[in-house]
C-alpha positions in Angstrom: 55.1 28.2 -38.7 54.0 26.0 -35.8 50.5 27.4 -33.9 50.6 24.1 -31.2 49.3 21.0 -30.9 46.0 19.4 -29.2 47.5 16.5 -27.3 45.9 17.2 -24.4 44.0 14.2 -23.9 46.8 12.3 -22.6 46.1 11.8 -19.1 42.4 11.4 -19.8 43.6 8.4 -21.8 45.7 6.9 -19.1 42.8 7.5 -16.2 40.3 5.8 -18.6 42.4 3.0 -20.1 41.9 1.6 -17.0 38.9 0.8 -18.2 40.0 -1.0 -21.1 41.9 -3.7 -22.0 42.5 -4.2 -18.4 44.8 -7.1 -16.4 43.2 -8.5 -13.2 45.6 -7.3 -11.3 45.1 -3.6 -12.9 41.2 -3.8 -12.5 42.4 -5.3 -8.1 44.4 -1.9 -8.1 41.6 -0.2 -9.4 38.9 -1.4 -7.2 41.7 -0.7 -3.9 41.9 3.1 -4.9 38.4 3.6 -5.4 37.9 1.2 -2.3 40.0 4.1 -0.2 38.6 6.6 -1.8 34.9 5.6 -0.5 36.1 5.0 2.9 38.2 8.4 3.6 35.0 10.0 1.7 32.4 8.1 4.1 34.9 9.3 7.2 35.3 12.9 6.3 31.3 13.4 5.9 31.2 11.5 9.6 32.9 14.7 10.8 31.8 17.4 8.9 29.1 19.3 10.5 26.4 20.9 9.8 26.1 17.6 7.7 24.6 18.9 4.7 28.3 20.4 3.3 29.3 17.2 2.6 27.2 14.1 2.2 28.4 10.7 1.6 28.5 7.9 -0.4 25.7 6.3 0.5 23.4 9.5 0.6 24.8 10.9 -2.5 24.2 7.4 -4.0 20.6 7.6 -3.0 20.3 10.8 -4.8 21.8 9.4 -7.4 19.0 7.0 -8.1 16.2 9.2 -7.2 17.2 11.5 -10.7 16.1 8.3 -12.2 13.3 7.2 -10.4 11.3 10.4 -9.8 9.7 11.6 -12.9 8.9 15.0 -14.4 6.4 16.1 -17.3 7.4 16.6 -20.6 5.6 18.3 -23.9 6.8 16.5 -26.6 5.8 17.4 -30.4 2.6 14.9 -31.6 2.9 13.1 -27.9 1.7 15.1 -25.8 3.2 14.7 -21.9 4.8 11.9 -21.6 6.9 11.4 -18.0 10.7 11.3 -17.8 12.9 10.9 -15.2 14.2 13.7 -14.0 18.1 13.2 -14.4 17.4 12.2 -17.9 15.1 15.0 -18.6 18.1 17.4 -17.5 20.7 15.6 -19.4 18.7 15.9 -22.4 19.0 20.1 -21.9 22.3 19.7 -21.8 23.1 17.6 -24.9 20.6 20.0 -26.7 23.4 22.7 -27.0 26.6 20.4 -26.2 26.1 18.5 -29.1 25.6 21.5 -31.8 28.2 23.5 -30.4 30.8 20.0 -30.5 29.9 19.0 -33.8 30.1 23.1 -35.7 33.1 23.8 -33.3 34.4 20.9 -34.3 33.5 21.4 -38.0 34.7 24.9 -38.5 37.9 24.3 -36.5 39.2 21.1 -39.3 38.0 23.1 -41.9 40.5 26.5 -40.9 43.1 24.0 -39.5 43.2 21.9 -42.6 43.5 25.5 -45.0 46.1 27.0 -42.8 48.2 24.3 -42.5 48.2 24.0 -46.3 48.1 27.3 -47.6 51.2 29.3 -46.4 49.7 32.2 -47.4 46.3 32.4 -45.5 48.3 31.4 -42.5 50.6 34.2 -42.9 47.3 36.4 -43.1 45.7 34.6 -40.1 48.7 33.7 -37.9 48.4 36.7 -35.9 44.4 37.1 -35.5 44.6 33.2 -34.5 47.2 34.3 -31.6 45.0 37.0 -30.2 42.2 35.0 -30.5 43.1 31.6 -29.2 44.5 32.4 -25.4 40.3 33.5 -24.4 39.2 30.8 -22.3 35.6 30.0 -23.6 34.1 30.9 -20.7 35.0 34.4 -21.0 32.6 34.7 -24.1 29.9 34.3 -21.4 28.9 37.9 -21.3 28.5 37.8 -24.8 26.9 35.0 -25.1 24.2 36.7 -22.9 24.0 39.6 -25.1 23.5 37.9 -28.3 22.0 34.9 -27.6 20.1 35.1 -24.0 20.3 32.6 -21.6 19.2 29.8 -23.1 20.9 26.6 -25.3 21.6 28.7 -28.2 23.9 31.0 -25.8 25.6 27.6 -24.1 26.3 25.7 -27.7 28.0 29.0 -28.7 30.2 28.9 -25.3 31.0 25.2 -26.5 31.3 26.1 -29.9 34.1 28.2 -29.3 36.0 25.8 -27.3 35.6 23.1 -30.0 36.6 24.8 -32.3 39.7 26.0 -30.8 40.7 22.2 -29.9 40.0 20.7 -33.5 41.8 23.7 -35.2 45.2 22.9 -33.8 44.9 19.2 -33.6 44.3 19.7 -37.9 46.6 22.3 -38.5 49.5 20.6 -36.6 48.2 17.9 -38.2 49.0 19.2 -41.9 51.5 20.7 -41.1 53.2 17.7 -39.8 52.5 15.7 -43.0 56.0 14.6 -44.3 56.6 16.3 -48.3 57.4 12.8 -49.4 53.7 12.2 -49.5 53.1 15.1 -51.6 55.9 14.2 -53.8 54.7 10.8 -54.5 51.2 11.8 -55.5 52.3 14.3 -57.4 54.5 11.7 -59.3 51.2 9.4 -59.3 49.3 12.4 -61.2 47.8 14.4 -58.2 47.5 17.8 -59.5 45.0 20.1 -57.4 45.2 21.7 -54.1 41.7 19.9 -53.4 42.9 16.5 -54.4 45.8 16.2 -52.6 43.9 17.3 -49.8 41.2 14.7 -50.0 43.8 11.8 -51.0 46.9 12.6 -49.1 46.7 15.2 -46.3 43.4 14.0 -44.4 44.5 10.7 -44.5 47.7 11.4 -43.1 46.5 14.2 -40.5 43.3 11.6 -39.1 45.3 10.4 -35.6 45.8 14.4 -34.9 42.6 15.5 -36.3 41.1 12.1 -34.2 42.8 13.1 -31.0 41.7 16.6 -31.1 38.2 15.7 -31.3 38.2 13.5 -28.9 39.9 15.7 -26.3 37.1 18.0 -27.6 34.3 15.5 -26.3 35.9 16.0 -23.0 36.7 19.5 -23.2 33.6 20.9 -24.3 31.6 18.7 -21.8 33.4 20.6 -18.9 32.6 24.0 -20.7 28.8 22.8 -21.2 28.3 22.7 -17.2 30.4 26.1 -16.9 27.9 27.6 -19.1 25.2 25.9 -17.6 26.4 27.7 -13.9 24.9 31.3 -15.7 21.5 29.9 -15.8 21.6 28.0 -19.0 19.0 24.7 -18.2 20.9 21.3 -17.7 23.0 18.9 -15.1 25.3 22.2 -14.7 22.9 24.6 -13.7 21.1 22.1 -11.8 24.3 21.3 -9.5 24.0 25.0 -8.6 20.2 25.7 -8.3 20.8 22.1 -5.4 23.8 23.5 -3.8 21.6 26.7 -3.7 18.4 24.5 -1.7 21.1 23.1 0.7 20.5 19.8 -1.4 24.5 18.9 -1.8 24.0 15.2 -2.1 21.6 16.2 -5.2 24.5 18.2 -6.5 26.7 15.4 -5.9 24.3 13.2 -8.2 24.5 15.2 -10.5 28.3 15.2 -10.9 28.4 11.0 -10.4 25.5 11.5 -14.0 28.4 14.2 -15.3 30.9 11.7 -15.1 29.6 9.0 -16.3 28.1 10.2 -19.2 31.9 11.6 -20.2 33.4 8.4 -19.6 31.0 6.3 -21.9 31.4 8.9 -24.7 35.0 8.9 -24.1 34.8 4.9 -24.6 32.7 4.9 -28.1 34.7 7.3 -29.4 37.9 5.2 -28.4 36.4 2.4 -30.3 35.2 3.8 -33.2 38.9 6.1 -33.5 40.4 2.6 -33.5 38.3 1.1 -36.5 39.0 4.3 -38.3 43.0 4.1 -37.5 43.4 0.6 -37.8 45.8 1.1 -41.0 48.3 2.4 -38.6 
C-alpha cells in the first residue's frame, strides 16, 4: 500500500544548483536575472508612495548590514553580558527551536516510516490514522501549540516538529517500500535471519537516497514553518519581520528575509555535500 512520496525538493534543487557546479555561461545568466530583478525592484520602490511600503535595494541592503553591526546584550551562562549583533542574536532564537523540532521530527518520522513500510501489519493498523493525520498543515497545530506549550521555542519546535516528521515519514516509508525483494532474497540466502538485521543491512542502505531527500526537503520545509510559527509571537527572524512591518520599518523586515534566505541556501548547500559523500556508492 503506497502512502506517497517526499520528492518535493525538486525545484529547490534546480533554483540552487545554480549555485553549484556552475558553467560561466550559467553563473552570466544568473547574474542577468538577478541583474533585472534589482533594477525593476529599484524602479518599482521609485514609484511607490508613501515610500515606506516598499524600500529598495539599496535601503533594504543598508538594513541588512545594520542587523550585523548594531549590537544587543546577552546573559550568557558563566559569561555574563557579552554583546551580539542583533541579526545574529535573533537567528540564534530561531535555531533554538528549528533545530529540535528538525532533528526529533525527523527522527520519529524514519523511525514509523521505516516500521510501516516493513511490517504489513502495523501499516494495515496505521494506514488509516496516518491519512487523517497527514493532510493538517503544521501550522494549523498553532492553537495547540499555544495551549500546551505557550508561546515560546518549545511551542515553535513542536510546530516544526510536526512538519518534519510528516516529510521524513514518507520519504522512509516509500523508501522501504520501494526496496526491490531481490535484496531480501539474497540476504536471506547469505544467512540474514531477523527482522532487525535485515533492516540494518539491507533496507536502510537501500532506502538512504529517499530517506536523504526527504530530510533535506525537510531543512527547507521546516525552515519556512519556523518563521510561520514565529508570526504568533514566538521570538526569532519570523516574528521580528512582523514586529518591523508593525514599526513601519519594511526595509528591516526586508533584512530579515535577505538573513532568511541565506541562511536556507547555505544549509541547503552542506547538506548537498555531505548527501553526496554519503551516496557516493550510487
Amino acid at each position: 500500500m503506497s502512502l506517497g512520496t517526499a520528492t518535493d525538493g525538486d525545484d529547490e534543487t534546480s533554483v540552487l544548483g545554480l549555485f553549484e557546479d556552475s558553467s560561466p555561461l550559467r553563473l552570466g545568466r544568473g547574474a542577468i536575472g538577478l541583474t533585472a530583478f534589482l533594477v525593476v525592484w529599484w524602479a518599482g520602490a521609485q514609484v511607490t508612495t508613501p515610500s515606506y511600503l516598499l524600500p529598495g535595494p539599496i535601503a533594504s541592503a543598508t538594513a541588512f548590514v545594520d542587523l550585523f553591526t548594531e549590537s544587543t546584550p546577552v546573559a550568557l551562562p558563566l559569561v555574563g553580558n557579552v554583546a551580539i549583533p542583533v541579526g545574529l542574536f535573533k537567528l540564534g532564537q530561531s535555531l533554538l527551536h528549528y533545530i529540535p523540532g528538525v532533528l526529533l521530527g525527523a527522527t520519529g518520522g524514519i523511525a514509523l516510516g521505516v516500521t510501516m513500510g516493513w511490517s504489513g501489519r502495523l501499516d494495515d493498523y496505521l494506514t488509516p490514522l496516518v491519512r487523517i493525520l497527514r493532510p493538517i498543515p503544521p501550522l494549523a497545530w498553532v492553537v495547540f501549540a499555544i495551549l500546551w506549550f505557550g508561546i515560546h521555542h518549545t511551542g515553535a519546535a513542536f510546530i516544526v516538529f510536526v512538519g518534519a516528521f510528516w516529510i521524513n515519514f514518507y520519504g522512509a516509508y516509500s523508501g522501504v517500500e520501494g526496496v526491490s525483494t531481490d535484496y531480501t532474497e539474497v540476504a536471506s540466502s547469505l544467512g540474514v535471519e531477523t527482522d532487525w538485521q535485515m533492516i540494518r543491512l539491507v533496507m536502510l542502505p537501500a532506502a538512504a537516497p529517499s530517506v536523504l531527500t526527504a530530510f533535506r526537503t525537510s531543512i527547507g520545509r521546516c525552515w519556512m514553518i519556523v518563521v510561520g510559527a514565529e508570526l504568533f509571537g514566538a521570538p526569532g527572524v519570523g516574528y521580528e519581520i512582523i514586529n518591523a512591518s508593525n514599526n513601519l520599518a519594511v526595509d528591516t523586515s526586508v533584512a530579515y528575509i535577505f538573513v532568511i534566505s541565506l541562511v536556507y541556501v547555505g544549509m541547503d548547500v552542506c547538506f548537498r555535500t555531505f548527501e553526496r559523500r554519503v551516496l557516493a556508492w550510487r
